[in-house]
N, C-alpha and C positions, 0 to 999 in steps of 0.2 A: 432324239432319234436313236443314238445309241444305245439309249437303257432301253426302246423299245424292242429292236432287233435282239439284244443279250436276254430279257426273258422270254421272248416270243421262241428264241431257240431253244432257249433250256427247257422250254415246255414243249416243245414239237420235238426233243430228243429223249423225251419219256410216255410220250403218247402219242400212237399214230394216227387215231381220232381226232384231227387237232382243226379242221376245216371252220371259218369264221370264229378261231378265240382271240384273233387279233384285234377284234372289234373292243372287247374288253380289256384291252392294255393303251387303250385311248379315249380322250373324251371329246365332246360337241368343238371345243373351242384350237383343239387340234389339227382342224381340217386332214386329216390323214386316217385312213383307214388300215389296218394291218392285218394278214391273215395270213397262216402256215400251213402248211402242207406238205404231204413223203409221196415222194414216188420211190421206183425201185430202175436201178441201172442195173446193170450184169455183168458177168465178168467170166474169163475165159484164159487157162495159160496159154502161154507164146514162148517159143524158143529165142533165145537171144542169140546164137550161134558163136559173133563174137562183140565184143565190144571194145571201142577205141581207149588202145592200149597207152598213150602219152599218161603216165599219172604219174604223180612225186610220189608214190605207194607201190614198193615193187615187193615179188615174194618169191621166192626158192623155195621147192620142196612137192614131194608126193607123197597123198595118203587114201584110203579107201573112206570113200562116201558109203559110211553104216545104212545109209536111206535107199541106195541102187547097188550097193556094194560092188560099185566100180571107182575105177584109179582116176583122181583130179589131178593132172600135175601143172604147175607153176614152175616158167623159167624167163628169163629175161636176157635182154643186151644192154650194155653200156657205154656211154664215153665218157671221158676226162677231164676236166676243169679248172683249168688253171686258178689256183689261187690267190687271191692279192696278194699275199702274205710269201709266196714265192719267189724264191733266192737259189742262185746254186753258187758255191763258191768259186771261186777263180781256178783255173785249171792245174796251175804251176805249185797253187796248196795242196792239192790232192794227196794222198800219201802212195795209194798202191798206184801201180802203173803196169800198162802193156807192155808188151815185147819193142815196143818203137815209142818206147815212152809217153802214151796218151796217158789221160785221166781214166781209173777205173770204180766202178762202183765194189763196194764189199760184198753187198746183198741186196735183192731186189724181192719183195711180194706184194701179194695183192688181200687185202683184207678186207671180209664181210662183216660187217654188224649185224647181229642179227638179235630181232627183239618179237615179241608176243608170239609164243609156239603157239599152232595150232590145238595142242593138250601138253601141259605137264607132266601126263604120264609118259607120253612120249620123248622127253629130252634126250635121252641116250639110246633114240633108234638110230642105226647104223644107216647110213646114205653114203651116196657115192657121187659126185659132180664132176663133170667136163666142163674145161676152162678154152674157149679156142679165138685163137687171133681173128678180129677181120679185115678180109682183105681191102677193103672200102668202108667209108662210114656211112650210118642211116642219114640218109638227109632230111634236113626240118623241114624241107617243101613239100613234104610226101605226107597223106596220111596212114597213119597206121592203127591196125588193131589186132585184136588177139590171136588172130589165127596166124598173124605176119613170123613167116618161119627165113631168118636170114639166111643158113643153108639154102634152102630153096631160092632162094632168089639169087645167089649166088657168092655173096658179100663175106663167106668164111673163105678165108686162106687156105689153099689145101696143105703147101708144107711149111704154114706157121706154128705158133705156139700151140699143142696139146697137150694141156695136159690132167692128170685124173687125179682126185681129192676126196678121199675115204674121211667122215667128218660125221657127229654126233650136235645135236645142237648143243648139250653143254658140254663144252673144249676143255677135255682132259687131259690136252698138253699142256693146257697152264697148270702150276700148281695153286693146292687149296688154297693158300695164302693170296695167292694173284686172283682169282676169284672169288674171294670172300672181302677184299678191297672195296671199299666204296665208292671209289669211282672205277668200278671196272666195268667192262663194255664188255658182253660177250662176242666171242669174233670163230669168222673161221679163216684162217691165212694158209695162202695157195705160196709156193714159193715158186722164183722166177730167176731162179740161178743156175740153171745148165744153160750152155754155150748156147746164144741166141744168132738166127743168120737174116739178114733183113731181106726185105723185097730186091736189093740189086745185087745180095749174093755176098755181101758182106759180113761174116763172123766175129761175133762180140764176147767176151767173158759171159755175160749174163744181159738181160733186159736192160738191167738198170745202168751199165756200162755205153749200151745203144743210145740210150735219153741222154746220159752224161754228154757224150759225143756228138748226139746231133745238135745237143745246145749249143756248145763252144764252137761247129761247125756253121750254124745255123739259126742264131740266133732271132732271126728275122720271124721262124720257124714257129716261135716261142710268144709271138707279139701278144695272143691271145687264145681262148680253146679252139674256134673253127681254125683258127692256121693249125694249130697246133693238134688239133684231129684229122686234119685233109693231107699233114705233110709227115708227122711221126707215128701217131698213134690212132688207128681208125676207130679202137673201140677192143671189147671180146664181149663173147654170147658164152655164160653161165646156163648148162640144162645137166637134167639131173639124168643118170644113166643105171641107178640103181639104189636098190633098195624103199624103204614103204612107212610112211608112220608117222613124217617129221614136214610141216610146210609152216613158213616163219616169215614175216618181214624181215626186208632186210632194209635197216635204217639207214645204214652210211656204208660207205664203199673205199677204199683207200689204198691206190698204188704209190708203193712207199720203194724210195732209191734209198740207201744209205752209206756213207763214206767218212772217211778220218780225214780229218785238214788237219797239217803243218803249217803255222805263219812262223816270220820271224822272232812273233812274240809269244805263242802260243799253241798248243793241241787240243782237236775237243773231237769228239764225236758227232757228225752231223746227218741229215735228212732232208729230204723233202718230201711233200705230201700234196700228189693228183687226186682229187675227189670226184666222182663220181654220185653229182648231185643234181638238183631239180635245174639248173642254169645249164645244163648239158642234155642233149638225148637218151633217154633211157624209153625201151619199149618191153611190155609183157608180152609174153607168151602162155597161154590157156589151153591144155588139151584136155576136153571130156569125155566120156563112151556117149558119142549123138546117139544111140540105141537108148541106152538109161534115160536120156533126156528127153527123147522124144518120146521114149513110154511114158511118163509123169503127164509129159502133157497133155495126152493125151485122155488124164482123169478127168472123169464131170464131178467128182463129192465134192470138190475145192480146188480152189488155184495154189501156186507157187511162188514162192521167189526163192533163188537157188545163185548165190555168187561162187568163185567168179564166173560170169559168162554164162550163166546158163539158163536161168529163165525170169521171163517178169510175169507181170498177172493186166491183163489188160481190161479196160473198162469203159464201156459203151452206156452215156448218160445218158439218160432220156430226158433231151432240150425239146423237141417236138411236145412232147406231153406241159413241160414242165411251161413251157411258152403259149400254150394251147388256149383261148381263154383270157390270156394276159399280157396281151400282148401290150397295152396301153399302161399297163401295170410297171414297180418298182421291184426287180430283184434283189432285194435288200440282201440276202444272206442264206449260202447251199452248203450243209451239212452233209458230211459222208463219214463211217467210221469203217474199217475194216479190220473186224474182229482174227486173232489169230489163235490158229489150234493148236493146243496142247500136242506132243507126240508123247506118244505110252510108251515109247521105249526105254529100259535103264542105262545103254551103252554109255558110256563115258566119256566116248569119243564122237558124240554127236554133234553136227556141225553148229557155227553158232546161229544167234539171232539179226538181221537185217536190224541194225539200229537207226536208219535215217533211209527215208523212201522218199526220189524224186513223182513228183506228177507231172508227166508233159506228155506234148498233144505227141499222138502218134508217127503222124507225116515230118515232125519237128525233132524226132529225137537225133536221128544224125547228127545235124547243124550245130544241134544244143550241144552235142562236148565237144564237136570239131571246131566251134567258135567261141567254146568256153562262155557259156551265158550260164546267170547265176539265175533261180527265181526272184520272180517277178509279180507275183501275188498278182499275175495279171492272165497268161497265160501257160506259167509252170507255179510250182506249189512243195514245199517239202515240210516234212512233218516228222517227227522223232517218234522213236519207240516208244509207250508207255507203260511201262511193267506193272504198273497198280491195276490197270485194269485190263492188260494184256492185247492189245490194240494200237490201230496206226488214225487219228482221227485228223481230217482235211478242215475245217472249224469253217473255211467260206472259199466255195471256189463260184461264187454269184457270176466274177468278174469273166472266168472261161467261161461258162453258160451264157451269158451273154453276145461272148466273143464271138463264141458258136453259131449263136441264132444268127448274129447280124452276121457273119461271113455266109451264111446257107442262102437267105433273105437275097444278098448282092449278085451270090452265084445264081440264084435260079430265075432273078429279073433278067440275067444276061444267055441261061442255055438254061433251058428247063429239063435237060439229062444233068445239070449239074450232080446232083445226090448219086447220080450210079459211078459219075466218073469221078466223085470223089467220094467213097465209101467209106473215110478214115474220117470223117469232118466229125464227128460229135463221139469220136473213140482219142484216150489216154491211155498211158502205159504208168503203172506203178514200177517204179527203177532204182534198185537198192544204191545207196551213194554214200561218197566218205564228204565231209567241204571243211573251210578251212575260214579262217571269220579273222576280224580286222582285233587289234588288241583291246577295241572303243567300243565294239559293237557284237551282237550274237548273227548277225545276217551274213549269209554265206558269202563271201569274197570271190570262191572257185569252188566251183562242184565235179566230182571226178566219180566214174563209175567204182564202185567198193570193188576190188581185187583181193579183198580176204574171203576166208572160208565161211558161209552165212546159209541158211535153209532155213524157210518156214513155212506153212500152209495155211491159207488165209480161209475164213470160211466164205464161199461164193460154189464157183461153177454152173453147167446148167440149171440145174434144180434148185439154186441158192440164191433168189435176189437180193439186194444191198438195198437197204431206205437209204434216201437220197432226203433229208427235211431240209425245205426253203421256209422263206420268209419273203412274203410281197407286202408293197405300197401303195397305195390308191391317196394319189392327193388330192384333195379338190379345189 
């Protein structure tokens, strides 16, 4: 059955004349009959608006989309994660101290990793970022997505920590030597050492003088990150205030305390280290010009896919047709490829390429990353880019086609306006995504909307239909 369906395709994906040649890829004593056939689905873009912002993939930074030549920008929120590895020294080793003898910290910042610029040529475009306390932290009960603006909702401190951070992506404060290191991590560090005053009105040396404190006070505090986000530290919201050219992952996050210990036996230099990782809340922030976006969409020569947040390409198959006829029949096997277009422009700075595209049903996309479903080669589908032949191909989506039928079949024995009141039943959205796979296997573990810089143009629109090649079964 296998070998029959694999050539039956490869020949229904070079000929669209293909009506009864399945007859010839079997004999008398096969009882099975095989026969392929193309329809054509269609396809049309859609605005994505926003998309749910929870990803282990966050990005800083603003640049102009060469393709609407308007402003993308990228900003995000954070909280803090205690580390196992997490120690603070005894208080009475400390070496510097307050006016009333506490523990004090030396210095206190906060450091961005930052990895895959947007373009190269732009490493040393000047940016400018605001770092600001919040007053509460995001809670995990809530969903969120990319329009979620914390200001707005109220959760910045008004007279917390602000403050502003002039920064190039590659950090000219280190020297060549420290950068040309092998294991160097490019960063950007915010420092956090002017006199800090808490929510009760309390005045500290610096941040990291406040953490020292409310440990040794509060230890209880410390048990884990939700105490330790709800009682010390709610979080801060990194957004960019200025400047154009530089939008980067940012890989790792790190609020660093540092202090000298004196013991009886010894001096050293010490630290600890709150990260700022996937075991913690972090949410994106996506602002695009909806005028540019909504223009695009509004083209018939071809559809879009435009990360972050900004458009997919949706796809209306033709199950009616394709079920018409066959119904008593075996959907063995539905071929789709979606050819992608070259752009003629030379910029340099043109956004990249959509490397992995979700397929899910339309009514389902929500659910699908608010409850973290992976495909399912049943009703969603993902397919990788391939550059040899410039194309995103679906190799069998029999199983939705199916799904489809039999869910339409159920709704319309039960209300025969089923079809008007569900107009999304036999529409998919192509959904640009990043996923992350087990160290055993290549099948996706978690799938999360792509939040990098990605544009491409597929060939469809009105006037473009899509072959759709199946493959049916007639047993006898």
């Amino acid at each position: 059955m296998a070998g029959v369906v694999i050539a039956a395709m490869a020949i229904s994906s070079c000929d669209e004349d293909t009506i009864g040649i399945g007859n010839s890829l079997t004999n008398e004593n096969d009882r099975i009959d095989v026969q392929t056939s193309v329809y054509h689905a269609s396809t049309r873009t859609v605005i994505a608006d926003s998309v749910y912002s929870l990803s282990t993939n966050i990005y800083l930074g603003r640049v102009q989309d060469p393709e609407t030549l308007s402003e993308v920008k990228s900003e995000f929120s954070t909280q803090f994660h205690l580390l196992e590895s997490f120690y603070i020294s005894h208080e009475e080793y400390i070496v510097k101290r307050t006016s009333n003898n506490r523990a004090a910290a030396d210095s206190c910042d906060i450091v961005l990793y930052l990895t895959s610029p947007f373009k190269t040529v732009d490493t040393l475009s000047a940016m400018k970022l605001r770092i600001r306390e919040m007053s509460s932290p995001v809670e995990s009960s809530s969903k969120y997505y990319t329009n979620f603006d914390p200001e707005k909702q109220g959760l910045i401190r008004a007279d917390g920590i602000n403050r502003g951070k002039m920064f190039t992506y590659r950090n000219l404060t280190d020297t060549y030597t420290e950068r040309t290191a092998k294991n160097y991590l490019n960063n950007v560090r915010i420092s956090l050492n002017e006199p800090y005053t808490d929510k009760n009105g309390t005045t500290y040396s610096n941040y990291g003088t406040y953490i020292l404190q409310q440990f040794y006070d509060h230890p209880e505090y410390f048990k884990n990150s939700y105490t330790f986000t709800h009682n010390v530290c709610p979080g801060f919201f990194f957004e960019i205030t200025d400047g154009l050219g530089l939008h980067a992952k940012v890989s790792n996050i790190g609020l660093k305390v540092y202090y000298d210990v004196q013991t009886p036996d010894t001096a050293y230099r010490a630290a600890f280290v709150l990260a700022g990782t996937k075991e913690v809340l972090q949410t994106n922030k996506v602002t695009n010009d909806k005028e540019s976006i909504e223009r695009l969409a509004k083209i018939n020569d071809y559809t879009f896919l435009k990360t972050p947040a900004g458009l997919y390409t949706e796809v209306t198959l033709p199950v009616d047709e394709i079920k018409l006829g066959h119904e008593g029949d075996s959907l063995l096997a539905a071929k789709i490829t979606f050819q992608r277009e070259n752009y003629q422009s030379t910029e340099v700075r043109m956004l990249g390429i959509p490397q992995n595209i979700l397929m899910v049903k339309i009514d389902s996309l929500t659910s699908y990353f608010e409850k973290l479903k992976v495909p399912d080669s049943k009703t969603s589908y993902f397919t990788n880019y391939n550059s040899s032949y410039n194309t995103y191909t679906f190799t069998n989506i029999s199983n939705l086609i199916t799904e489809m039928w039999n869910t339409k079949k159920k709704g319309m024995t039960q209300n025969p306006n089923w079809t008007t009141e569900h107009p999304n039943w036999n529409k998919v959205l192509l959904v640009p995504i990043t996923y992350t796979t087990s160290s055993t296997s290549t099948t996706p573990t978690r799938v999360e909307h792509d939040m990098s810089l990605t544009s491409t143009r597929l060939v469809g629109g009105a006037n473009m239909p899509i072959d759709l090649n199946v493959v049916y079964a007639k047993f006898h």
